[in-house]
N, C-alpha and C positions, 0 to 999 in steps of 0.2 A: 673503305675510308677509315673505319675503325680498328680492321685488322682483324674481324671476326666474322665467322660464318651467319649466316640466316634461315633457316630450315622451315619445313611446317611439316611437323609429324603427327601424323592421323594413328587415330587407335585403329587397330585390326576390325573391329566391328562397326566401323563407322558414324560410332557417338561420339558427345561429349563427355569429358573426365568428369564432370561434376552434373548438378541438376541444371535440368532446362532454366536458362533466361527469364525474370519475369517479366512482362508486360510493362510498358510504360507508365499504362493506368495505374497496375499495382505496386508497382517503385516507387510512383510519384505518394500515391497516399502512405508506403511507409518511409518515406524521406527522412524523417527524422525522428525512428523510432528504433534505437537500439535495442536489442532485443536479450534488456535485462530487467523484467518488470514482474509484477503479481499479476492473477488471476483470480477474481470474487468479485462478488459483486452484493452489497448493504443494502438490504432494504429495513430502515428502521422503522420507517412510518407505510399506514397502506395505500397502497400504490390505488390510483384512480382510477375509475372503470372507462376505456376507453381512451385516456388520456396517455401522451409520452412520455417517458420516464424521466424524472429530472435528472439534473448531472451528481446528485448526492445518489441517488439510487443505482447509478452506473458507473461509480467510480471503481476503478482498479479492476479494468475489464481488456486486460491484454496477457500475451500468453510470456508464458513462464518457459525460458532454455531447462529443458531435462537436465543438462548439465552444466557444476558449477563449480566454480573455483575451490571453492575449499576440499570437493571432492575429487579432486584432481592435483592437489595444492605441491603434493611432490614431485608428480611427471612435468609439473608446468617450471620448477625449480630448476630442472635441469637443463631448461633455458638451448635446448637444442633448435627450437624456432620461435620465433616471439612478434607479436605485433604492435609495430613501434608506435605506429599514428600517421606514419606519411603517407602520401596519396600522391598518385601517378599524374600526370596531366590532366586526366580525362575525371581522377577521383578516383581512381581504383585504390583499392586499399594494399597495403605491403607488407607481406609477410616474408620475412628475414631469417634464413638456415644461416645461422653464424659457422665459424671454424670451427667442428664439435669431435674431436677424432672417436670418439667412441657412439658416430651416430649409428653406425651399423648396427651395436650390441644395443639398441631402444625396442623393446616389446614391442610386436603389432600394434596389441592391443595402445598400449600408451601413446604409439605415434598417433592412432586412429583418435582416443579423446582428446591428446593438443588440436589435431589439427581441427577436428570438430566442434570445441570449444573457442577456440579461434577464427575459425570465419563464420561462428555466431553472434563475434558483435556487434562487429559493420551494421549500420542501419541495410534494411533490404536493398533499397534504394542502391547503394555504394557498393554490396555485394553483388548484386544483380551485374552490376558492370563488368563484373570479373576480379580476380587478385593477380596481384603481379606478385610471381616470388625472385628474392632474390638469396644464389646460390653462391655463399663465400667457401668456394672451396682453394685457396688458393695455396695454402701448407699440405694440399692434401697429394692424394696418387688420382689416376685415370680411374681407374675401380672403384674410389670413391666414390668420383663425380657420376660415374655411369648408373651405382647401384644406387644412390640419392635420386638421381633423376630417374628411374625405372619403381624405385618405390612410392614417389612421389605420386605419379603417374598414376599406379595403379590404385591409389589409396585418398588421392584427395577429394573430399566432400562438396565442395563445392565449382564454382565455375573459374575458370584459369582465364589469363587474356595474356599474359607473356610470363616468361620465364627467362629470367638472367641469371647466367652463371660466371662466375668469376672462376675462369680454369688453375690449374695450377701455375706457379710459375716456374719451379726449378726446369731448365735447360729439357733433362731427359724426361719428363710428367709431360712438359708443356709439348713438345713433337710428340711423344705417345697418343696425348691428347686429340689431337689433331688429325691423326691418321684414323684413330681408333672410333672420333666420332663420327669420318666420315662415310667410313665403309660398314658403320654399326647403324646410322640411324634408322632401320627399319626397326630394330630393336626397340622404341621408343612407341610410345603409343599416346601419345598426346596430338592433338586437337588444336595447338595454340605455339604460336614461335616461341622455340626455343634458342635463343642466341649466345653463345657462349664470347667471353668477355676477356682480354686477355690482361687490362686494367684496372683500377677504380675510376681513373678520369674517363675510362669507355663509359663508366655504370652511369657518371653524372648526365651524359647523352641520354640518357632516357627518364630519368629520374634525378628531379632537380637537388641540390644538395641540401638545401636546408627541411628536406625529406626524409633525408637519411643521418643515421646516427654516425655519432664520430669513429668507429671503425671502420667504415665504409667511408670516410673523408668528407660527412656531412656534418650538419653544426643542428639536428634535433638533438632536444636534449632529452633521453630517455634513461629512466633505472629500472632493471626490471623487478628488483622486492619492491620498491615503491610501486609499480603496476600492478603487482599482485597484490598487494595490499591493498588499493583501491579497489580492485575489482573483488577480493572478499568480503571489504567492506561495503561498498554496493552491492553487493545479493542478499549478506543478512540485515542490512537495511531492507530491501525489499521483501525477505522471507519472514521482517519483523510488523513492516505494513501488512500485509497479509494475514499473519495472524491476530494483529491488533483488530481487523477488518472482521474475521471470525470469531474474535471472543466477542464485539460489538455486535456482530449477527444475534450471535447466541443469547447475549444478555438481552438484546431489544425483544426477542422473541420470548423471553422468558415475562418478561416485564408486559407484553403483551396480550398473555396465555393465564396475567395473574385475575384470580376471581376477588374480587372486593369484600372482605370481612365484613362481619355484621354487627360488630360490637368495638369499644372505642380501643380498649387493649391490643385486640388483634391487628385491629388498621394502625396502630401505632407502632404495632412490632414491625408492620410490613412496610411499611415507610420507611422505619431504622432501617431496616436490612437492606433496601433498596440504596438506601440513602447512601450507606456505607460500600455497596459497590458499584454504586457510580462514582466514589471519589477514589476507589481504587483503580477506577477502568481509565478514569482520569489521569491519574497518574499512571498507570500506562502510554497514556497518547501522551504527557509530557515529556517521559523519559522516550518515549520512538522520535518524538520530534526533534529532541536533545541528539539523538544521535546519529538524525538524518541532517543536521547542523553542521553535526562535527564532521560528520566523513563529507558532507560540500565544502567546509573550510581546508579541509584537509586534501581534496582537489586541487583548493583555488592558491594553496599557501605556495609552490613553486612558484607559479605565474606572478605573484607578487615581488618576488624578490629582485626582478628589475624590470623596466621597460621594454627590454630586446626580448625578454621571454613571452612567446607569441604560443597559446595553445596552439597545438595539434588537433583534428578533428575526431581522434578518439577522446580528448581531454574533455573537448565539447560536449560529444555526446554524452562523457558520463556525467559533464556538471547537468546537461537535460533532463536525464534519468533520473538525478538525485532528485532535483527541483521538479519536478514532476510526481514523484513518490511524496515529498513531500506537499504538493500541492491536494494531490489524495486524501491525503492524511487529513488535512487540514480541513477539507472537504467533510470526511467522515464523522472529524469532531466535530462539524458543527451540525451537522445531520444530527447526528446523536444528540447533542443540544437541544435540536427544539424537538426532540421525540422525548425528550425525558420532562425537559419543563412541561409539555402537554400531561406526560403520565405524573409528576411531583404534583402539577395542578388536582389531576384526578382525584389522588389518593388524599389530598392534602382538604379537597371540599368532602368526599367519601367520609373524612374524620370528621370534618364539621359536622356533614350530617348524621353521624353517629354520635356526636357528642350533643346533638339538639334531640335523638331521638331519647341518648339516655337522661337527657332536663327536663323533657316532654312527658317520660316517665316518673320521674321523681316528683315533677310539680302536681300530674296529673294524680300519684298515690295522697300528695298532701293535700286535693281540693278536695278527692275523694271521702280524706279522714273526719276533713270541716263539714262537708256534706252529711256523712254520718252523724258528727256530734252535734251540729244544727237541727239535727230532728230530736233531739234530745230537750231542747226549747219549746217545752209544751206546756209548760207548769206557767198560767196568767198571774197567779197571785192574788191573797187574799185580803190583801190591806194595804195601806199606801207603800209604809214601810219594806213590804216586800215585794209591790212590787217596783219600787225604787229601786231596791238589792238586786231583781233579776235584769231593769234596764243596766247599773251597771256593769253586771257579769257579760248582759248581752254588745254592751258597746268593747270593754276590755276582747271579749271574741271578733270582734270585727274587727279591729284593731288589726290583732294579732293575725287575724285570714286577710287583711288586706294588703299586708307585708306581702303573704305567699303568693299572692292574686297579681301583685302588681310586677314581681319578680317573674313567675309565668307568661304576662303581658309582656314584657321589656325583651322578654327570650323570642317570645313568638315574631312580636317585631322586628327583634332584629335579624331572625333567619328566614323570614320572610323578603325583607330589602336585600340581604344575600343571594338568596336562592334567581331573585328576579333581576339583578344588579349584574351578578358574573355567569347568569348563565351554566353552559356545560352541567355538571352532572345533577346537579343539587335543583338546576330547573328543571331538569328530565324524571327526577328523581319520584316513585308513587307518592300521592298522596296523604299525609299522617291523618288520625284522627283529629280532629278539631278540639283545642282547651276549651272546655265547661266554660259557660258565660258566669259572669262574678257571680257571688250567688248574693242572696237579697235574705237579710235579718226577716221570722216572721214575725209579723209586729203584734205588738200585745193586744189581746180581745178587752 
């Protein structure tokens, strides 16, 4: 009907070209899980004996592609295959060999990372179903299309479900073509139809047009520096959650691990320096989030620019990833949040209670001093006159101890209502020795 042959070429060994098919089960649960994310996992606070982990303790616990765009960023440039975003009927995803005349002279190795970094972004789910590629060979020779489709074959990483090739067209290519494919296909070693195409309105027969980009006579609209740029920008977004995730391990664990000073300078040093790199870790998580902003804005800003622009379900996936990393994030700050207010509380009653131990000392040297020089009040007196002189000496001393006495009292009280009030460390806290009860003038004989 179309003018094109249909084949099923079986590999020599009778496998498939790529990995086994997964499971419905396991499609279904990663359906929409593009697989461009971190791996760690936060625990700031201690985890409960017995108990499930919350969603702050398990955040950013999916696996990481070995390989990434930026490590790859000039063999992806050369744009010898590319995946646009369109999906076949069924969802399969399309990966697209444009007219590349120097595909021959591409390193193994370089074809092997496109094509491996390529049909690792499909969510499983999408890849699982298979990729359809489609073959623009149509400027080219019979040799072309044969050694394309023979390397393809031997080299693709994952699972195939068709293969369309767009044959030559010139006169003498396109008969070549023809004969050549037919008495060659043992040559072939694929698993999955391969249908050779002898137009672009054959191609829209199986892949609808607003699936395919405008060289192919379809109306997606794809750029490939703008794809790449997305997708570098999504990994080190992701590779900067991740490490934000690890400096946050590390600090909560350091902050965890800290032993409590015993004097008010020390606990005061340690609080600064705590203090000060939490507002650095802080600014950390703003500037990650600032930048998990920009590169989703920077997603969403084509789509904006009219109504007819309809994402693609790569566009999807990667705004999910984005918003998802950032939901992480967001997650983790706030995890960190209330681990630090728990620990700022700690450190922040720890000073109180050092600064009541060192009152408790000062007040306690100054009753101690009055108690010494109150034994000193031994001399009754021999006459009226003096001993009038020693009740005023002795009222001016109580006086002057009662100042001390009541300032000791005011302390005790107040770190007492504290200690019993807020609880945590200062109620858990030992015991101090008890303030000397006031002491009492002895009175004249």
């Amino acid at each position: 009907m179309f003018g094109c042959w249909r084949f099923i070429l079986c590999k020599e060994t009778g496998g498939d070209s790529g990995p086994p098919a997964r499971g419905p089960s396991e499609a279904k649960e990663e359906e929409s899980d593009p697989r461009v994310d971190v791996s760690d996992v936060i625990r700031l606070v201690q985890d409960q004996p017995g108990g499930t982990p919350t969603p702050a303790d398990e955040i950013m616990h999916h696996d990481i592609s070995p390989l990434c765009a930026a490590d790859i960023q000039d063999q992806l440039q050369k744009r010898f295959a590319y995946l646009s975003g369109g999906r076949g009927q069924d969802g399969s995803p399309v990966i697209t060999f444009p007219d590349y005349p120097a595909f021959g002279d591409v390193p193994d190795k370089e074809f092997q990372n496109v094509m491996t970094y390529l049909t690792s972004i499909p969510s499983l789910q999408d890849a699982g179903i298979g990729f359809i590629l489609v073959i623009d060979r149509r400027q080219d020779k019979w040799t072309s299309v044969k050694a394309s489709i023979l390397r393809i074959a031997a080299s693709f990483p994952a699972n195939l479900q068709l293969v369309l090739v767009l044959r030559p067209t010139g006169f003498f290519q396109r008969t070549l073509s023809d004969l050549a494919f037919r008495f060659n296909r043992d040559d072939f070693k694929m698993k999955v139809p391969v249908i050779m195409l002898s137009s672009v309105p054959e191609l829209h027969s199986y892949i609808d047009k607003s699936q395919l980009t405008e060289d192919l006579g379809g109306t997606l609209d794809y750029c490939h520096s703008r794809w790449l740029c997305h997708r570098t920008a999504i990994e080190s977004f992701a590779l900067l959650v991740k490490q934000t995730a690890q400096m946050l391990q590390a600090f909560g664990t350091e902050l965890a691990e800290t032993e409590l000073p015993n004097d008010v300078q020390s606990t005061s040093s340690v609080l600064h320096a705590h203090t000060e790199k939490k507002d650095r870790a802080k600014e950390d998580m703003r500037l990650a989030l600032d930048e998990g902003r920009s590169v989703l804005e920077s997603i969403r800003e084509p789509l904006a620019r009219g109504p007819e622009q309809s994402p693609n379900q790569d566009q999807l996936d990667s705004q999910s990833t984005v918003q998802r990393l950032l939901a992480q994030l967001s997650e983790t700050e706030a995890a960190f949040d209330e681990f630090w207010a728990k620990h700022q509380r700690k450190l922040e009653q720890c000073l109180q209670l050092r600064h009541f131990e060192q009152d408790f000392r000062e007040v306690k040297a100054a009753l101690d001093v009055l108690a010494q020089k109150i034994t000193t009040f031994t001399d009754v007196g021999n006459s009226l006159a003096h001993v009038q002189h020693l009740l005023k000496d002795l009222a001016s001393f109580e006086e002057k101890s009662s100042v001390r006495r009541d300032v000791g009292g005011r302390r005790a009280a107040a770190w007492g209502r504290c200690a019993q009030g807020r609880g945590g460390y200062l109620a858990h806290s030992p015991p101090l020795t008890p303030v000397p009860p006031p002491l009492t003038p002895v009175p004249p004989h």
